[in-house]
C-alpha atoms as one frame of an Amber mdcrd trajectory, in Angstrom:
protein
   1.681  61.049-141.282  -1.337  59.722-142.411  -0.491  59.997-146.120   2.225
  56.722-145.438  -0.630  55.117-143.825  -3.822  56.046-142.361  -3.425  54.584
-139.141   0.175  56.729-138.657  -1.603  59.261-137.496  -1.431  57.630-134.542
   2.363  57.746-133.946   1.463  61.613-133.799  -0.500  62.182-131.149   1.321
  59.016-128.908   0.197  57.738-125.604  -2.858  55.492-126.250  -4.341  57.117
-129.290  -7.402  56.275-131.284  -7.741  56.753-134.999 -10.519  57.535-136.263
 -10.151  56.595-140.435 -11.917  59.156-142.655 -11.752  59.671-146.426  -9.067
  62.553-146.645  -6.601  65.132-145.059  -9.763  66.594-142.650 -11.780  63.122
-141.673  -8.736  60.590-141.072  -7.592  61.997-137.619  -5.563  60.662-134.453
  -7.035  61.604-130.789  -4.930  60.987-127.756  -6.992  58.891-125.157  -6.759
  59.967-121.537  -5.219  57.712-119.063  -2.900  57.731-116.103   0.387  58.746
-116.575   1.623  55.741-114.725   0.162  52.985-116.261   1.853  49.947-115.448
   2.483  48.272-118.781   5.733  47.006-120.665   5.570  45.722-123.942   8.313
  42.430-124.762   8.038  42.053-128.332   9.071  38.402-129.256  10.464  39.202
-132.706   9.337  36.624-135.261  10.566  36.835-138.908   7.786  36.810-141.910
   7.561  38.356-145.326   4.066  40.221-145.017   2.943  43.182-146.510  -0.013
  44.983-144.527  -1.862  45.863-147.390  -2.257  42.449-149.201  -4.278  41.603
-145.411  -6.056  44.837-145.538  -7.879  43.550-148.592  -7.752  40.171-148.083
  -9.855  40.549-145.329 -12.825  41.721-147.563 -13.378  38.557-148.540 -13.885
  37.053-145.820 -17.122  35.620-144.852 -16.368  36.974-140.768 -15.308  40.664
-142.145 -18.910  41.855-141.404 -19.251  40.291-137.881 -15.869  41.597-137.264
 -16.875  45.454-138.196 -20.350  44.804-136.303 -18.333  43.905-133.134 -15.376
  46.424-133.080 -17.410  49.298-131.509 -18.208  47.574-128.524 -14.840  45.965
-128.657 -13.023  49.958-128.687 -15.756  51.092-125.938 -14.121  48.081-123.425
 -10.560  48.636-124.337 -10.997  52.691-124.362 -12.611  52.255-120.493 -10.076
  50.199-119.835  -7.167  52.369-120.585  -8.801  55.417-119.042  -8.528  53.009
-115.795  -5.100  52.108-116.755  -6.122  48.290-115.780  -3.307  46.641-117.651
  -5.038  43.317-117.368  -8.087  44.198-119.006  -5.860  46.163-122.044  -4.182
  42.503-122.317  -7.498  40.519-122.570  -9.044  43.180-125.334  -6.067  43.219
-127.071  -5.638  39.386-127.196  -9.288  38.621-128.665  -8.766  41.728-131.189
  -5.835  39.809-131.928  -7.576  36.436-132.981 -10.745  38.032-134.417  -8.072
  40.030-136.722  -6.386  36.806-137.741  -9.590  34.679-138.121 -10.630  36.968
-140.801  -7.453  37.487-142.862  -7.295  33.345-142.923 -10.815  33.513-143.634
 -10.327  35.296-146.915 -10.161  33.955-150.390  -6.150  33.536-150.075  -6.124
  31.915-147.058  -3.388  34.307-145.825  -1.616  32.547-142.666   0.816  35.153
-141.759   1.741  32.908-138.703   5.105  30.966-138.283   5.311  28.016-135.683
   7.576  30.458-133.311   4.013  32.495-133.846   2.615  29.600-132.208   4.677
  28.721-129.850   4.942  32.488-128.172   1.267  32.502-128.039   1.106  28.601
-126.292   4.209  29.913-123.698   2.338  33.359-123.002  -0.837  31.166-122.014
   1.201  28.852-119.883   2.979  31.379-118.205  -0.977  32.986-117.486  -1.197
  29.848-115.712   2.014  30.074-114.057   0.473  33.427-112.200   2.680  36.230
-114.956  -0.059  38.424-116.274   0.972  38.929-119.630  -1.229  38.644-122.753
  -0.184  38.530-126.794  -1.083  40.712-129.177  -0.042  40.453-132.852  -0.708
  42.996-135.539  -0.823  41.751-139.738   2.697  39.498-139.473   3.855  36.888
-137.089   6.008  39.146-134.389   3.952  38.694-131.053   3.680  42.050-128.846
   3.744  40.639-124.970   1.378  42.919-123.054   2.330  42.631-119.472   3.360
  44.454-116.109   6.430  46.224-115.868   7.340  43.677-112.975   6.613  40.640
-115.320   8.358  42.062-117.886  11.742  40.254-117.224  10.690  36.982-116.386
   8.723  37.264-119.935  11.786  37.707-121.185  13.563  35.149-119.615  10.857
  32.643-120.622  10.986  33.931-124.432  14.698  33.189-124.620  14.554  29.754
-123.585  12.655  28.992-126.331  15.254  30.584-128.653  13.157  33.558-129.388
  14.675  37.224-129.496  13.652  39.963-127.801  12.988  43.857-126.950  11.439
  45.839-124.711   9.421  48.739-125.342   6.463  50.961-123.362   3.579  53.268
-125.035   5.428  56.118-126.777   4.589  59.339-125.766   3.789  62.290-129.005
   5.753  63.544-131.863   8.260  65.950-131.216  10.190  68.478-133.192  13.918
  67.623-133.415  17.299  69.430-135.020  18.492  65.930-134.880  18.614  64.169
-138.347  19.052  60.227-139.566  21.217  60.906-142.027
């Protein structure tokens, strides 16, 4: 999996799975994290449209003059949200996941290109998911190198995150944590 992109191997081991990037076939490996099998979490992705490609970020971000900062501060920041999933504290898997979020997207904007891979519906998600916060949902955004925003919240919340996404026109679907690859007869095509 890895060979597509390094951080695929994740997809293989599923659950909550940490990557840990190496140079080659034996270094660049996927761990499965332990954590409750009942972890309260659903997943509303608010599906925003943007031409991206992931690798124009990954080296955009080496010119920027936070990309140090940012690799001095993820080890602490994986510690937190690695205790936190262990606990299966939802909240505290929202909060890391949200500041990861920023610190990610300070840096590729940061860079020589300027990359904004934000669109206003970007925006706006992220300005309803923090006014819903306030409204008592616990839900928290997450958004990976593009402008779809991943709505970490409680299974419970999940459909009145929904409810609140579409009446600001924005589509929807839910999904959870997926669990491992599997072996199937069963073929796309």
């Amino acid at each position: 999996a890895r060979r597509g992109a390094g951080s695929a191997a994740r997809a293989v081991t599923g659950g909550f799975s940490r990557w840990y990037a190496g140079h080659g076939d034996r270094d660049s490996i996927s761990r499965r994290l332990p954590h409750p099998d009942d972890i309260d979490l659903a997943i509303v992705c608010a599906l925003v449209p943007a031409l991206k490609t992931t690798d124009m970020a990954h080296r955009e971000v080496l010119s920027s003059p936070f990309f140090k900062a940012r690799l001095e501060y993820v080890p602490s920041a994986l510690e937190r949200m690695e205790d936190a999933i262990r606990r299966g504290d939802v909240d505290e898997i929202g909060r890391q996941a949200e500041t990861d979020t920023l610190l990610l997207h300070g840096i590729t904007m940061t860079g020589a290109d300027e990359m904004i891979l934000w669109r206003p519906e970007t925006v706006r998600v992220i300005l309803e998911v923090k006014a819903m916060r306030k409204d008592g949902l616990r839900c928290y955004f997450s958004i990976d190198t593009g402008a779809t925003v991943y709505i970490n919240c409680h299974r419970s919340d999940a459909p009145q995150v929904r409810r609140r996404m579409a009446a600001l026109n924005i589509d929807t679907m839910e999904c959870s944590v997926g669990g491992p690859a599997a072996l199937t007869d069963r073929h796309l095509f």
